[in-house]
N, C-alpha and C positions, 0 to 999 in steps of 0.2 A: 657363456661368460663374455663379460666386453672388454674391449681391450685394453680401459682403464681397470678395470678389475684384477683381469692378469698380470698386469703393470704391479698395481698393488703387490698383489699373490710374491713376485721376483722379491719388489724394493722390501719384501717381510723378510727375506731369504737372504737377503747381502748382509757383509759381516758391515762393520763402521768402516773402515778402511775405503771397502766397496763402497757403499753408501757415500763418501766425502765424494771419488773420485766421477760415481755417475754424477752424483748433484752438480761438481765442478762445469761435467761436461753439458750436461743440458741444460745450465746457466747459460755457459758461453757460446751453444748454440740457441739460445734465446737470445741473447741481447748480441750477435753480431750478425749484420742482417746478410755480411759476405756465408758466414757461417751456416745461415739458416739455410740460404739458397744454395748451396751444397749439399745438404742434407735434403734438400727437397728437391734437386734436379732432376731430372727425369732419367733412368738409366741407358748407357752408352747401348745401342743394340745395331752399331754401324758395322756391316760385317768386316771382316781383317782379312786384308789383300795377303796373296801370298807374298808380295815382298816382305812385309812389318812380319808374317811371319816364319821368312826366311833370315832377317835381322834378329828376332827373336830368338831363333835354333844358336845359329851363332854366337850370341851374346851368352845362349845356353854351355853351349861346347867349350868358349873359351872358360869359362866358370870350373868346368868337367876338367879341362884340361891342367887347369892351376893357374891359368893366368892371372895375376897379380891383378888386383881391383884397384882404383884411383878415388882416394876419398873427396868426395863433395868440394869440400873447402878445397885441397888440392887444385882441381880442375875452375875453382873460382878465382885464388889466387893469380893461374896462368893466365885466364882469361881477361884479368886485372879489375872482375867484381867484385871481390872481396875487400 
């Protein structure tokens, strides 16, 4: 089977709902050509230093621990990008 065929096989399978939301999305990865090229980058295979992932474990633990999160926009505001 090719993989338009199976493509097919799925989009028989999606409710409406689904069906709106794929179509939205491989619209607007169709026609944005930033879009495209993210979707066709080639994937990340740089190995991860043990620092990023001792920053990692951390970022983990405070999470575990309860450490209050900082919404997005928060941290945009301080920064005075928002």
């Amino acid at each position: 089977m090719t993989t338009k065929e199976r493509l097919h096989r799925l989009v028989d399978d999606l409710s409406d709902g689904e069906a709106d939301m794929a179509l939205r999305t491989i619209s607007e990865q169709h026609e944005d050509p930033l879009l495209r090229a993210i979707a066709n980058a080639p994937l990340d295979d740089e190995e991860i230093t043990p620092e990023e992932e001792a920053a990692v474990q951390e970022a983990r633990d405070e999470i575990a621990a309860g450490v209050p999160l900082i919404p997005l926009e928060q941290v945009m505001r301080e920064l005075g990008d928002a």
